[in-house]
Backbone as a ProteinNet text record, in pm:
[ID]
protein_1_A
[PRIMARY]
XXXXXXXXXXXXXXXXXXXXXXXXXXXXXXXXXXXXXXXXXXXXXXXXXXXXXXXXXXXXXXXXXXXXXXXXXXXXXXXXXXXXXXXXXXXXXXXXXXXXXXXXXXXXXXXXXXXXXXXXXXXXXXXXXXXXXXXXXXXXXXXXXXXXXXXXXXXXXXXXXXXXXXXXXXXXXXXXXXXXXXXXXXXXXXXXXXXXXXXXXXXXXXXXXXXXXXXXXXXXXXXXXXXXXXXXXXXXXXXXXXXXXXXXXXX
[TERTIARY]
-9571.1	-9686.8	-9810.1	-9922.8	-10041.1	-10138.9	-10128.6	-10265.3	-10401.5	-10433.6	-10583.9	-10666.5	-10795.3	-10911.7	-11040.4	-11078.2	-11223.7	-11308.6	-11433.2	-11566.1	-11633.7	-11645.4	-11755.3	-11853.9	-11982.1	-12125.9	-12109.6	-12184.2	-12206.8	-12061.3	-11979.5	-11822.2	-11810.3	-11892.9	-11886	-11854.7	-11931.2	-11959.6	-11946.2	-11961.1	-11972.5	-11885.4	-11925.7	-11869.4	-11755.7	-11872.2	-11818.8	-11677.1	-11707.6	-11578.4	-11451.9	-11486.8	-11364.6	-11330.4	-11383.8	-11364.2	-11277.1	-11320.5	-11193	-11064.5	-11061.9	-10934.6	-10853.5	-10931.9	-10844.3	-10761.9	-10835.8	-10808.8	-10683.9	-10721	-10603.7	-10490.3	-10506.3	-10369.2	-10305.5	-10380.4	-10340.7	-10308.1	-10328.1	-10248.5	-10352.4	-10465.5	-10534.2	-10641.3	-10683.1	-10747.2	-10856.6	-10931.3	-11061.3	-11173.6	-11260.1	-11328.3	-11496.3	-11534.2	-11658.6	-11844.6	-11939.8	-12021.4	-12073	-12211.1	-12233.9	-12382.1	-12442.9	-12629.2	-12611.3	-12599	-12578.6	-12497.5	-12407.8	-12230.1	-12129.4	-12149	-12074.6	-11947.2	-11976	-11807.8	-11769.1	-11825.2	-11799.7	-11737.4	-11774.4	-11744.5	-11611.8	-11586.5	-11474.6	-11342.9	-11384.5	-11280.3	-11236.1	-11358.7	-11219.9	-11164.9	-11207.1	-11128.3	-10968.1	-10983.2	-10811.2	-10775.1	-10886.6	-10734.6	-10678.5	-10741.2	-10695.1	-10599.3	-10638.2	-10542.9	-10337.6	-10400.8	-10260.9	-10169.7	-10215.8	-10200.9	-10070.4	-10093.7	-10042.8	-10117.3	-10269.6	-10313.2	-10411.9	-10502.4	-10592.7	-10707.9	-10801.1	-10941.5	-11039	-11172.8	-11230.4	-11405	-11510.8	-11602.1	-11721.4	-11879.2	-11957.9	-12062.8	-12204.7	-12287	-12404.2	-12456.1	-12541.9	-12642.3	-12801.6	-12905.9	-12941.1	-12927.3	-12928.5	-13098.4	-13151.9	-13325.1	-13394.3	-13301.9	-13372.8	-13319	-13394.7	-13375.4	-13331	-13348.2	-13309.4	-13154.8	-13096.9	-12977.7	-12829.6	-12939.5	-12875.4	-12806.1	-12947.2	-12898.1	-12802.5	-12765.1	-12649.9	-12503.6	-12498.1	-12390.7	-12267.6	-12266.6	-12174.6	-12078.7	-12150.5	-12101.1	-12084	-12099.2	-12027.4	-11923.8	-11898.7	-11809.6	-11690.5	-11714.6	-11615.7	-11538.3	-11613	-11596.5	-11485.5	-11542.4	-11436.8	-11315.8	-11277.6	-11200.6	-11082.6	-11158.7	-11073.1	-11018.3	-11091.6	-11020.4	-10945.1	-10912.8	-10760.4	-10711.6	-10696.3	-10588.9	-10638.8	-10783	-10765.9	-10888.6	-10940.9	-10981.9	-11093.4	-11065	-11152.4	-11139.3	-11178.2	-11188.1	-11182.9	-11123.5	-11094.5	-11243.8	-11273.6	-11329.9	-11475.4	-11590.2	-11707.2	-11758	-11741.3	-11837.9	-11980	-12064.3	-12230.2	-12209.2	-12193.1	-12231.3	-12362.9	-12422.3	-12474	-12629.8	-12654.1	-12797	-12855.6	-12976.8	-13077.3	-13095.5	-13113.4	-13209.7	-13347.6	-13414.7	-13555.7	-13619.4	-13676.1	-13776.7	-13878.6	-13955.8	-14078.3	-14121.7	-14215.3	-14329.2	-14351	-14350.4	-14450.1	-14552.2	-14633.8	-14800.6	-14791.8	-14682.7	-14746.2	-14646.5	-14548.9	-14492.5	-14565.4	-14563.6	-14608.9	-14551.8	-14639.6	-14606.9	-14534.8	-14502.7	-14393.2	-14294.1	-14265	-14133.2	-14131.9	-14147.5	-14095.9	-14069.2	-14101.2	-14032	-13948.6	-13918.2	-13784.9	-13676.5	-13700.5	-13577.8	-13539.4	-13661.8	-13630.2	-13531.6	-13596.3	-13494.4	-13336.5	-13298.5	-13212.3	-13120.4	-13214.9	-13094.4	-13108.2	-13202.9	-13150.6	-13179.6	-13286.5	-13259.4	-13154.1	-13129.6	-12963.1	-12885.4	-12856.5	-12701.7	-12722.1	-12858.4	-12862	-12818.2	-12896.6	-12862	-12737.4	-12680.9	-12548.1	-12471.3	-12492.6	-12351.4	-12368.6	-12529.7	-12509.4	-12469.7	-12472.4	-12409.5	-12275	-12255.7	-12080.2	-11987.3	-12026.9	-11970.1	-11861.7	-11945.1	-11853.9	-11680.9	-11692.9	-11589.4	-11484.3	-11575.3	-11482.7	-11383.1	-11227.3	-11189.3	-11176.8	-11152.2	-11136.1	-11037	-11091.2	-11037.2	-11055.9	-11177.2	-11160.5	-11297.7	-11323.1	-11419.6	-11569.6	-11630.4	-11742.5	-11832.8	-11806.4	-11845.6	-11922.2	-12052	-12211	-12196.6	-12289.4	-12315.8	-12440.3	-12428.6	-12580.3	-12593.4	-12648.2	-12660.9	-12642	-12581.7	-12666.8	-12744	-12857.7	-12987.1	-13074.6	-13028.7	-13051.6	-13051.7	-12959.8	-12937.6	-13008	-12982.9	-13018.6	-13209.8	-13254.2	-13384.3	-13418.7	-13464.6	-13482.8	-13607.1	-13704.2	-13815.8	-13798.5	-13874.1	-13860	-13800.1	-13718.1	-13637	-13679.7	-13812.3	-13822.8	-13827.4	-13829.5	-13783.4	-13686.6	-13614.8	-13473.4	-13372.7	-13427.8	-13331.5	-13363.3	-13509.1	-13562.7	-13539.6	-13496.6	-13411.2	-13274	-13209.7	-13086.7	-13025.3	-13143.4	-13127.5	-13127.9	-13215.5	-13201.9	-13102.1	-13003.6	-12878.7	-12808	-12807.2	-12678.7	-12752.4	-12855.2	-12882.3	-12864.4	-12845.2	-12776.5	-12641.8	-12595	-12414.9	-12394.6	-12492.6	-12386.8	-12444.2	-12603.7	-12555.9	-12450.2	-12463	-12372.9	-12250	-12175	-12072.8	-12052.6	-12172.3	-12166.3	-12162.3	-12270.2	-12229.9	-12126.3	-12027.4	-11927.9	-11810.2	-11826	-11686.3	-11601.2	-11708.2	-11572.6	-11495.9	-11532.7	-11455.8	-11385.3	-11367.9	-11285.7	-11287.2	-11403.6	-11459.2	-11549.7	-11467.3	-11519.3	-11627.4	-11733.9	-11890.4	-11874.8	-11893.8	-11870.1	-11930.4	-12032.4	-12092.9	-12082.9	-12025.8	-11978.8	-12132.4	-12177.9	-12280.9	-12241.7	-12247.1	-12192.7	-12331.6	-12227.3	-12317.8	-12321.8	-12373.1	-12463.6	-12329.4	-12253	-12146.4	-12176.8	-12079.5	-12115.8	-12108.5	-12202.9	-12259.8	-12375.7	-12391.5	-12540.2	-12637.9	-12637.9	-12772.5	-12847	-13019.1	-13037.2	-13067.6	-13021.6	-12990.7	-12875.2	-12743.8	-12692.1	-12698.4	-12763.7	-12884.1	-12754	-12677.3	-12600.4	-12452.4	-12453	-12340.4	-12373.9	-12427.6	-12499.8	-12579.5	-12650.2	-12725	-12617.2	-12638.1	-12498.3	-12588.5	-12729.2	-12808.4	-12787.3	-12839.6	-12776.6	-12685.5	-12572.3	-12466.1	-12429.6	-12480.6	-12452.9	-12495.3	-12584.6	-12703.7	-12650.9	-12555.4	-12527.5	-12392.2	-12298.9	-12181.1	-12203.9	-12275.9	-12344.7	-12355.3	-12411	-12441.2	-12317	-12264.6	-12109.3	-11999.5	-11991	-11864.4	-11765.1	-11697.3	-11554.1	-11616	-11745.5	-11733	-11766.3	-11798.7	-11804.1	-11879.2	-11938.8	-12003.5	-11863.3	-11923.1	-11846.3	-11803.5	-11693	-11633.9	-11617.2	-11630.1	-11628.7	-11495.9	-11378.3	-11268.2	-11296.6	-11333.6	-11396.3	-11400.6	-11534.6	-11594.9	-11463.4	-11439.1	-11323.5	-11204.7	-11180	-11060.4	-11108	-11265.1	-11268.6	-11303.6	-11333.7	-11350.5	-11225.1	-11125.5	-10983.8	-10925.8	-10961.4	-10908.6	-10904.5	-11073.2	-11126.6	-11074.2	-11006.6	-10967.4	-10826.9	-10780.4	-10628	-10612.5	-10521.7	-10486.1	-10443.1	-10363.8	-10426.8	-10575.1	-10671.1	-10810.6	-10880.4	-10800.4	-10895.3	-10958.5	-10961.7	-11005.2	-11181.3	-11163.3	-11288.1	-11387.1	-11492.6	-11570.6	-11700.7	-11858.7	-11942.4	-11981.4	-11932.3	-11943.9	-12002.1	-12074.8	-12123.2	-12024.3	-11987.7	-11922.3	-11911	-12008.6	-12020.5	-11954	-11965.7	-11826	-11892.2	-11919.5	-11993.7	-11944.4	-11785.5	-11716	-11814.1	-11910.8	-11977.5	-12070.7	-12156.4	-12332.3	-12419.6	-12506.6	-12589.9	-12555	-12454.9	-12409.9	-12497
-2046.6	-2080.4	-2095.1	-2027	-2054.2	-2131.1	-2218.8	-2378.1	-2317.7	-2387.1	-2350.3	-2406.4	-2360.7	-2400.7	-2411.2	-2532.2	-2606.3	-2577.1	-2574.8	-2563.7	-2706.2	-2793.3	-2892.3	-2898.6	-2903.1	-2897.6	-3024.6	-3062	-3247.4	-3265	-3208.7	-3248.1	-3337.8	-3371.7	-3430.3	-3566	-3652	-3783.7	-3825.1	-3899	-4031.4	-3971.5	-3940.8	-3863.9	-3754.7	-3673.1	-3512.8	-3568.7	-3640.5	-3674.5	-3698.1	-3770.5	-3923.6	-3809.3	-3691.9	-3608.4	-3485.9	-3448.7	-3333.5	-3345.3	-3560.9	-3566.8	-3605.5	-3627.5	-3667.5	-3550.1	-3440.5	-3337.8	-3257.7	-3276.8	-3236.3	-3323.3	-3410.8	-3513.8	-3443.8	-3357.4	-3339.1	-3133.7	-3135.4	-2970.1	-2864.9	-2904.5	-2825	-2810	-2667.6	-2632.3	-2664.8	-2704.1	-2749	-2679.5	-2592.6	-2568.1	-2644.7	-2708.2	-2793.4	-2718.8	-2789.1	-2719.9	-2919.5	-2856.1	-2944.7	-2935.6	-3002.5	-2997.3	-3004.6	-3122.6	-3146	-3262	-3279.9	-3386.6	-3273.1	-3209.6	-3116.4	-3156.8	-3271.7	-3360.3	-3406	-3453.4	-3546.3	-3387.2	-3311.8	-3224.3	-3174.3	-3142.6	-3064.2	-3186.4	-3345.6	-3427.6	-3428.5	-3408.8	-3346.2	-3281	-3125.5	-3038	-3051.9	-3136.7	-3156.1	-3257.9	-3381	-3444.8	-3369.6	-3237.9	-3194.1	-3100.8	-3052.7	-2927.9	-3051.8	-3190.1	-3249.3	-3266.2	-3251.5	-3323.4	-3144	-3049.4	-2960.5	-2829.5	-2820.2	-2768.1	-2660	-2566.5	-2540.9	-2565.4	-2551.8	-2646.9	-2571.1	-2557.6	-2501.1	-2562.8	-2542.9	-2633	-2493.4	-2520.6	-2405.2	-2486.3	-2466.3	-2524.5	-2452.9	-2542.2	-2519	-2643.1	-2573.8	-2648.4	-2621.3	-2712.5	-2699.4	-2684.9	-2773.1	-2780.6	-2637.7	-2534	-2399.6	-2310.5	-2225.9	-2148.7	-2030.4	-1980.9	-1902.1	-1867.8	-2089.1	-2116.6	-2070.6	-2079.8	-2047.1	-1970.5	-1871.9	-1705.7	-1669	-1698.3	-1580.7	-1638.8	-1804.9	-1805.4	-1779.6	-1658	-1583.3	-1558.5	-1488.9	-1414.1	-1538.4	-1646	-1764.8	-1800.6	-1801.1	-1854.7	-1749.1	-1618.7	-1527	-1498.7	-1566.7	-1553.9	-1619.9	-1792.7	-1886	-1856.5	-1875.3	-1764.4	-1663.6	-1617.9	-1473.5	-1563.4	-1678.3	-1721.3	-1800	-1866.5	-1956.1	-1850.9	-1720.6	-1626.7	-1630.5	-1656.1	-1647	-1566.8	-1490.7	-1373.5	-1383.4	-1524.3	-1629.7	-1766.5	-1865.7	-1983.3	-2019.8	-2170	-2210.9	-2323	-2405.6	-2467.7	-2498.5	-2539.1	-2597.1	-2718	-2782.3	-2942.3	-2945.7	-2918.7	-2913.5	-3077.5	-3100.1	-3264.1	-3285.8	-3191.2	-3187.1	-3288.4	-3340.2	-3440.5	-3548.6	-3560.4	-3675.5	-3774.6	-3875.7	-4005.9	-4031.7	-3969.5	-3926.7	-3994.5	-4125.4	-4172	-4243	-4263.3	-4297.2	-4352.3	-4459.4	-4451.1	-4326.2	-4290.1	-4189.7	-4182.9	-4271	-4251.2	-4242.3	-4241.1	-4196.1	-4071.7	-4036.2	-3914.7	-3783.3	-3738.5	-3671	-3475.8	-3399.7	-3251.8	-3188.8	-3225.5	-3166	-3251.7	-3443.6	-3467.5	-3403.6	-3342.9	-3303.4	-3163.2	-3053.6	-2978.9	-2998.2	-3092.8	-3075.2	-3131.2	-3213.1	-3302.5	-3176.8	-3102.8	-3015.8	-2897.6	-2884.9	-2752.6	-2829.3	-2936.8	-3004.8	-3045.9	-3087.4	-3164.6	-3025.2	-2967.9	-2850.3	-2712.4	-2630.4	-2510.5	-2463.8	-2554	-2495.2	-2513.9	-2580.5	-2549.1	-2486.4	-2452.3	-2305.3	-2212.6	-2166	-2043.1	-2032.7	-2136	-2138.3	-2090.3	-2140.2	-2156.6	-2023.3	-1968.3	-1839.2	-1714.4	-1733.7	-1657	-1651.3	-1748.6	-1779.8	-1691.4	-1698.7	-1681.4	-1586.9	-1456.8	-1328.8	-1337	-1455.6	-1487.3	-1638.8	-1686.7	-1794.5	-1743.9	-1788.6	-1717.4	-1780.6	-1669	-1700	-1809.2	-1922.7	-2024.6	-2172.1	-2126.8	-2238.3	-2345.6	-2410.2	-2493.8	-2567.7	-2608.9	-2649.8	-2804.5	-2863.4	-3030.1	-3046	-3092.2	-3120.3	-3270.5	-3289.7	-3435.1	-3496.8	-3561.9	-3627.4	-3752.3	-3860.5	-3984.8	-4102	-4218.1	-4320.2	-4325.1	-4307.3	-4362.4	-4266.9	-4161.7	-4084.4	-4182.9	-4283.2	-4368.1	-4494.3	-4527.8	-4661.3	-4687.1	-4745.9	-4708.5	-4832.1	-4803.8	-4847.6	-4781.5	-4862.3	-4825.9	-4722.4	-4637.6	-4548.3	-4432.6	-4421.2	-4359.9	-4211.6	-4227.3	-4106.4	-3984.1	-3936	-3796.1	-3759.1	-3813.7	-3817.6	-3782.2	-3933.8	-3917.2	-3805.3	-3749.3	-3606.3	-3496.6	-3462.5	-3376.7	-3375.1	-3497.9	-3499	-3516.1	-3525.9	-3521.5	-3369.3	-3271.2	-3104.7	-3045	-3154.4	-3106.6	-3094.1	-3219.4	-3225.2	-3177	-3111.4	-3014.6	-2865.5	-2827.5	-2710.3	-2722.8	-2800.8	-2867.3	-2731.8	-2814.9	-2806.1	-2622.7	-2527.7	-2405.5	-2332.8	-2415.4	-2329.1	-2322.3	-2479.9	-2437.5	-2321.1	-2312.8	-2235.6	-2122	-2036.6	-1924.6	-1885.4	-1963	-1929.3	-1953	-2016.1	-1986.4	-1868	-1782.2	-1655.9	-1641.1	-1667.9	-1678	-1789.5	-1837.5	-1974.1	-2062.9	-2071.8	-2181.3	-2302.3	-2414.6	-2485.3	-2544.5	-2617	-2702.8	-2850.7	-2958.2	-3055.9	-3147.5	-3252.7	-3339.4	-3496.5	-3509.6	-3629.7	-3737.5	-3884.6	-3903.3	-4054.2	-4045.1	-4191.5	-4326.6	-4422.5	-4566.5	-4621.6	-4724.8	-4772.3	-4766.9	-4701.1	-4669.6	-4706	-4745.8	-4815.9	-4670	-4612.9	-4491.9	-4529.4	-4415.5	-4438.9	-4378.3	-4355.4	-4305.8	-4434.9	-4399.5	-4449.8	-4558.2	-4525.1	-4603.4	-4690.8	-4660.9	-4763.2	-4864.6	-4907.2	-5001.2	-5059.9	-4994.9	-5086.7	-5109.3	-5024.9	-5105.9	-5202.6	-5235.3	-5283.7	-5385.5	-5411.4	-5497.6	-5620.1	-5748.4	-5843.5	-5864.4	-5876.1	-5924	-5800.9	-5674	-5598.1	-5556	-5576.5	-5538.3	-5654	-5766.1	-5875.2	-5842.1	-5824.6	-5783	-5674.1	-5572.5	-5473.5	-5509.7	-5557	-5634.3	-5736.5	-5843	-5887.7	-5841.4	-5701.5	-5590.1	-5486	-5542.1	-5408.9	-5486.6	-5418.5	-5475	-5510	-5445.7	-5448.7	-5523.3	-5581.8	-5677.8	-5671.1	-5517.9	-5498.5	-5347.4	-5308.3	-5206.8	-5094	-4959.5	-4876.9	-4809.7	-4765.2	-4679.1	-4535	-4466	-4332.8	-4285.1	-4394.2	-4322.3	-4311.4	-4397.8	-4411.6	-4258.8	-4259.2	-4127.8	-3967.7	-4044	-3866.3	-3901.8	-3984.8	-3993.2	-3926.1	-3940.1	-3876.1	-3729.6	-3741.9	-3564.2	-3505.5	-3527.2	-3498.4	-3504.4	-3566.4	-3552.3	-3466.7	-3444.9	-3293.3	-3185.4	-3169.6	-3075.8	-3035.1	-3173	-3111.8	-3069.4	-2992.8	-2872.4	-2916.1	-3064.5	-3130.5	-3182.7	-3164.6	-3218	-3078.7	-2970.6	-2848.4	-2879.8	-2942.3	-2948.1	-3009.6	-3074.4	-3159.2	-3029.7	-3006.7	-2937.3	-2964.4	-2927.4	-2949.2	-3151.2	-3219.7	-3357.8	-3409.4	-3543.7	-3624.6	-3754.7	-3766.7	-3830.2	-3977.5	-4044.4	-4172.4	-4243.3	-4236.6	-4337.4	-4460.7	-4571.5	-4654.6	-4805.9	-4839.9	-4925.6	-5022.3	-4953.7	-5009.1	-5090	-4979.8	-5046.9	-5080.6	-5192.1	-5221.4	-5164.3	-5196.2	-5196.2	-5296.3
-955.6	-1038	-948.4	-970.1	-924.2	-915.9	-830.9	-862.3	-954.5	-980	-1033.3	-933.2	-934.6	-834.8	-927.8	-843	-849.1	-732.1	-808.2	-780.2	-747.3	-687.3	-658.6	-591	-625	-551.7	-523.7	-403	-367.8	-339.3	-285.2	-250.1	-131.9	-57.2	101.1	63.2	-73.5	-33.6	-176.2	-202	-372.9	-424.1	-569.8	-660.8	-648.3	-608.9	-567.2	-483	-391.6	-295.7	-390.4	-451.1	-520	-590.4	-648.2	-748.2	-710.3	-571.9	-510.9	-489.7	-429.2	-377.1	-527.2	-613.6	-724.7	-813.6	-776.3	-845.9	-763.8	-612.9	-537.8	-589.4	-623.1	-640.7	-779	-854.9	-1015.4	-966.9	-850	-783.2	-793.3	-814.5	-788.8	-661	-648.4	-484.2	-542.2	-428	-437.3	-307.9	-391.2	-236	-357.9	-183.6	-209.3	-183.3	-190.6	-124.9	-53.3	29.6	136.8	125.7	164.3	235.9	359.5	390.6	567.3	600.7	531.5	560.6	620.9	734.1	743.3	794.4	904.1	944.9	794.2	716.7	597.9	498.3	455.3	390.8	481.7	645.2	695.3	659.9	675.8	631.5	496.2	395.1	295.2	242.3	302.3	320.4	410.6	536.2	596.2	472.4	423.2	342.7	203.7	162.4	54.9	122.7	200.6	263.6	315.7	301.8	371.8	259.7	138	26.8	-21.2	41.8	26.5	-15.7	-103.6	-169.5	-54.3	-90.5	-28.2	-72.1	38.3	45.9	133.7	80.6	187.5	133.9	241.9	201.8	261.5	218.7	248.1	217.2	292.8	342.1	178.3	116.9	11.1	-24.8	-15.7	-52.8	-161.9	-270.9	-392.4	-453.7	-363.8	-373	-323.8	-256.6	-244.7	-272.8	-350.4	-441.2	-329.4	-250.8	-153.2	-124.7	-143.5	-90.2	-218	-329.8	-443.6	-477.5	-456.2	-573.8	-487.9	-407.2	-323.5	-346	-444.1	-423.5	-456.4	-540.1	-627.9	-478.6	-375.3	-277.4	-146.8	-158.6	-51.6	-166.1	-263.6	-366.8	-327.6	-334.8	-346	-207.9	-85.7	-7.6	84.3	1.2	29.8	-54	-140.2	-292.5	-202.9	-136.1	-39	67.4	134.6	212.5	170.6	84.4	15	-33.6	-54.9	-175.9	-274.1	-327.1	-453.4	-493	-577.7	-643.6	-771.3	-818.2	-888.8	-946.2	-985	-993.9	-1168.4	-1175	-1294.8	-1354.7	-1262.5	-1323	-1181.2	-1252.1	-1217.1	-1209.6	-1120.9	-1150.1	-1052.7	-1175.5	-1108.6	-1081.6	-936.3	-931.3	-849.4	-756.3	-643.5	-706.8	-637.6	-690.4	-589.5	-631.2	-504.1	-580.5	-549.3	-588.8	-611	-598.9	-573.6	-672.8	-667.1	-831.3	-792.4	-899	-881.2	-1020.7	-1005.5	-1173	-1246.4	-1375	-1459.6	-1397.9	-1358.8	-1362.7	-1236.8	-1087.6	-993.2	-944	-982.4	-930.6	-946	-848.1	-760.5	-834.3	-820.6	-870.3	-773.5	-662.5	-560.9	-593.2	-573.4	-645.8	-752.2	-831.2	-955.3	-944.2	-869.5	-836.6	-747.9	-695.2	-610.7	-704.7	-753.5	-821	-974.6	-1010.1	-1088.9	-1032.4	-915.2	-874.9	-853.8	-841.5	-799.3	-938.6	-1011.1	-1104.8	-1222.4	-1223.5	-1333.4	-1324.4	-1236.8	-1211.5	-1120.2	-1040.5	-987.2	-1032.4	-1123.5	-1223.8	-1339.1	-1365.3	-1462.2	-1404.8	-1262.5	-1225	-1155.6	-1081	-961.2	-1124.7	-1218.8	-1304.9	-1398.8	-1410.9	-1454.6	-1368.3	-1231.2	-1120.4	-1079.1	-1146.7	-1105.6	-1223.6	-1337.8	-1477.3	-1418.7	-1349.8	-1379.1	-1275.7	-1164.1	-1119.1	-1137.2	-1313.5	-1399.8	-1452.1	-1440.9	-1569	-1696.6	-1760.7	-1935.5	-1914.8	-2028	-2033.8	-1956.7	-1888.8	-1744.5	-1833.7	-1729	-1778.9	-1678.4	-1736.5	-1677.1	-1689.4	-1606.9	-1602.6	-1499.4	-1611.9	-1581	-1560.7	-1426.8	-1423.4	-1468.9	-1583.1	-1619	-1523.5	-1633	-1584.9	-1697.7	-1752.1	-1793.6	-1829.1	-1773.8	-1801.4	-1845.4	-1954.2	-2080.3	-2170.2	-2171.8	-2292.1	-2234.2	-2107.3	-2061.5	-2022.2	-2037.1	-1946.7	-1866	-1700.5	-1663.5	-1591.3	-1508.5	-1461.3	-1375.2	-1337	-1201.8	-1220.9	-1363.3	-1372	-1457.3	-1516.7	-1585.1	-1580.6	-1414	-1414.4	-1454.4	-1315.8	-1347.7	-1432.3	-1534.3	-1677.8	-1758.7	-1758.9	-1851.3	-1797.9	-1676.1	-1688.4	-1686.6	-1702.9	-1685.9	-1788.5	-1929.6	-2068.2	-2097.8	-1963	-1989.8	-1986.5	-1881.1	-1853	-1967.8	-2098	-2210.1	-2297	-2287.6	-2417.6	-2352.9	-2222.8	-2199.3	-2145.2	-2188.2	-2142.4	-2341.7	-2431.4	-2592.7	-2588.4	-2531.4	-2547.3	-2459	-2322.7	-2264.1	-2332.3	-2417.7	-2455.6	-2601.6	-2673.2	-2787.8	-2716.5	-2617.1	-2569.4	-2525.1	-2418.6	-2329.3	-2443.5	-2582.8	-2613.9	-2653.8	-2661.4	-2689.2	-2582.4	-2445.8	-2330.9	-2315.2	-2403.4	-2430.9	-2311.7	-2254.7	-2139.9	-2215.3	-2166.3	-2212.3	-2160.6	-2195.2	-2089.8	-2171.8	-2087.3	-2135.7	-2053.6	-2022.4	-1951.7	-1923.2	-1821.7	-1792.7	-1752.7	-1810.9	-1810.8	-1704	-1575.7	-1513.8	-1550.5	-1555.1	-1531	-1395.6	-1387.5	-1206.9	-1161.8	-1051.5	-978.7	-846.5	-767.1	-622.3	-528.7	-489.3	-416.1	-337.8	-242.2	-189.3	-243.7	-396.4	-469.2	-453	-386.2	-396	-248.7	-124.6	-33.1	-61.1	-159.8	-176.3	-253.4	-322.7	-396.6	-500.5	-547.7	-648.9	-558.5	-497.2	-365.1	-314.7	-219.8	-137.2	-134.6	-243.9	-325.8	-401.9	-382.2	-452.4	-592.3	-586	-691.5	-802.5	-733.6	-830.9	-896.4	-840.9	-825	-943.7	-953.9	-1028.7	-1142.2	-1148.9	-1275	-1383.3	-1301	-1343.7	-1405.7	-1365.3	-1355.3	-1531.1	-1513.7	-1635.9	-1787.6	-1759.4	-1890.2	-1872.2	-1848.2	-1860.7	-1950.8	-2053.4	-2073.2	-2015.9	-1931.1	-1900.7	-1743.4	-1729.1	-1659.6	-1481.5	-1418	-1321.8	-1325	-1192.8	-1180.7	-1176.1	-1157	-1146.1	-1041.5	-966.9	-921.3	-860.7	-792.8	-790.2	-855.2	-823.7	-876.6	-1024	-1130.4	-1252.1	-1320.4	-1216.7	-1282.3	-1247.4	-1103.2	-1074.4	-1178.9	-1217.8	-1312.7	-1465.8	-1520.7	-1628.8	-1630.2	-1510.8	-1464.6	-1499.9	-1421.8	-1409.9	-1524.6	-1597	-1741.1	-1854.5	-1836	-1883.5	-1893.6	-1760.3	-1720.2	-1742.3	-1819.2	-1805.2	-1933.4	-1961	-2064.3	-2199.7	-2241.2	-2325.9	-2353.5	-2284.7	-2337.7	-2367.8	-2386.5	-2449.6	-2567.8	-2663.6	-2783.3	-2787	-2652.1	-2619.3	-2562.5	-2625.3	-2589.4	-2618.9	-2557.7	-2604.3	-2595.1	-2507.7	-2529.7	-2448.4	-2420.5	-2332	-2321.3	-2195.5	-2200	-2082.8	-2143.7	-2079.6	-2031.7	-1901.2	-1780.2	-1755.7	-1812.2	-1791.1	-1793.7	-1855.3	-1859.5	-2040.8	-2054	-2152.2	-2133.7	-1992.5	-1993.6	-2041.3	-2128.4	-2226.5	-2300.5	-2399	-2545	-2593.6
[MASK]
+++++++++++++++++++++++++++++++++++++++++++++++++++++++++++++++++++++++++++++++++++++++++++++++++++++++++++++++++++++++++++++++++++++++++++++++++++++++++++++++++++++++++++++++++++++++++++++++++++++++++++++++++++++++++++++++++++++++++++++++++++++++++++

């Protein structure tokens, strides 16, 4: 039987990380992409490769458009180097922290964080299509704070609200290819988005903890566990969804 393989952008560190090795644990290969964690990205490539599976990682700047368009052909490349010919599934996770006030952000932050949180997972994911296969699937990372609002946050969250309104066409288009798109939306998670700020921080960390239901901030494993779920072959029916990992942030 043939593993299936994943796609993760942002694979070196937070998310993306907690999200490869979890998926290696459920038998599937995982090749990652990187900015500049390149020790951090080659470590988890050996711990997926120990785990039994194959793993391979490739250097991608999501903020340049240069780094982009080509990556049909670093995708296919790594692909050839594990044995394999094409890929099952996508997780656009790759993303910055980058915020500011409405009234003072700046027309260059906003093209960068634009090219970042949504013209590269239009185009990486319309470049990829022709080496998805039928049946595979695709998990967009929003945010929270689409629903939540907090100050600083309004780029951010508006395009990351662009993301789950092209999470529901991508999935109407791609279903005759019976690929599913589906968007996972995390709450304040202990990462270094951010410098760290809800790790790191006890006040915040408290604050956040407070307005959660279930009583505590969140996890990377959290979020790689609902990733992983997605994906498994009982959750086909789930398509087209947002799907808030938040333990039940400001309810």
């Amino acid at each position: 039987m043939t593993n299936k393989t994943a796609i993760i952008t942002g694979g070196s560190r937070g998310i993306g990380k907690a999200t490869a090795l979890k998926l290696a644990d459920n038998g599937i290969n995982v090749i990652i992409t990187y900015n500049s964690k390149v020790d951090e990205a080659h470590e988890v490539v050996a711990a997926i490769k120990a785990k039994g599976l194959k793993a391979n990682a490739f250097q991608l700047d999501v903020s340049n458009r240069e780094s982009f368009m080509d990556i049909a052909n670093k995708v296919q490349y790594s692909l050839k180097e594990i044995g394999e010919c094409k890929f099952d599934f996508l997780i656009n996770n790759a993303g910055i922290g980058l915020t500011s006030p409405f009234t003072e952000t700046s027309e260059e932050d906003f093209d960068i964080l634009a090219n970042v949180h949504l013209k590269s997972v239009y185009f990486i994911t319309q470049k990829l299509l022709p080496i998805i296969n039928d049946g595979g699937e695709i998990v967009n990372i929003s945010s929270g704070l689409t629903r939540i609002v907090y100050n600083d946050y309004a780029l951010y969250a508006s395009l990351k609200s662009a993301i789950e309104t092209l999470t529901r066409y991508q999935a109407k288009e791609l279903g005759a290819r019976k690929i599913r798109v589906n968007v996972v939306a995390p709450g304040a998670i202990e990462t270094d988005f951010r410098g760290g700020a809800v790790r790191d921080n006890a006040q915040i960390n408290a604050a956040i903890a407070g307005l959660t239901a279930l009583g505590r901030v969140g996890q990377v494993a959290d979020v790689a566990g609902a990733i992983a779920n997605l994906l498994r072959d009982d959750s086909y029916w789930i398509n087209a969804q947002r799907i808030e990992v938040s333990g039940g942030q400001a309810i």
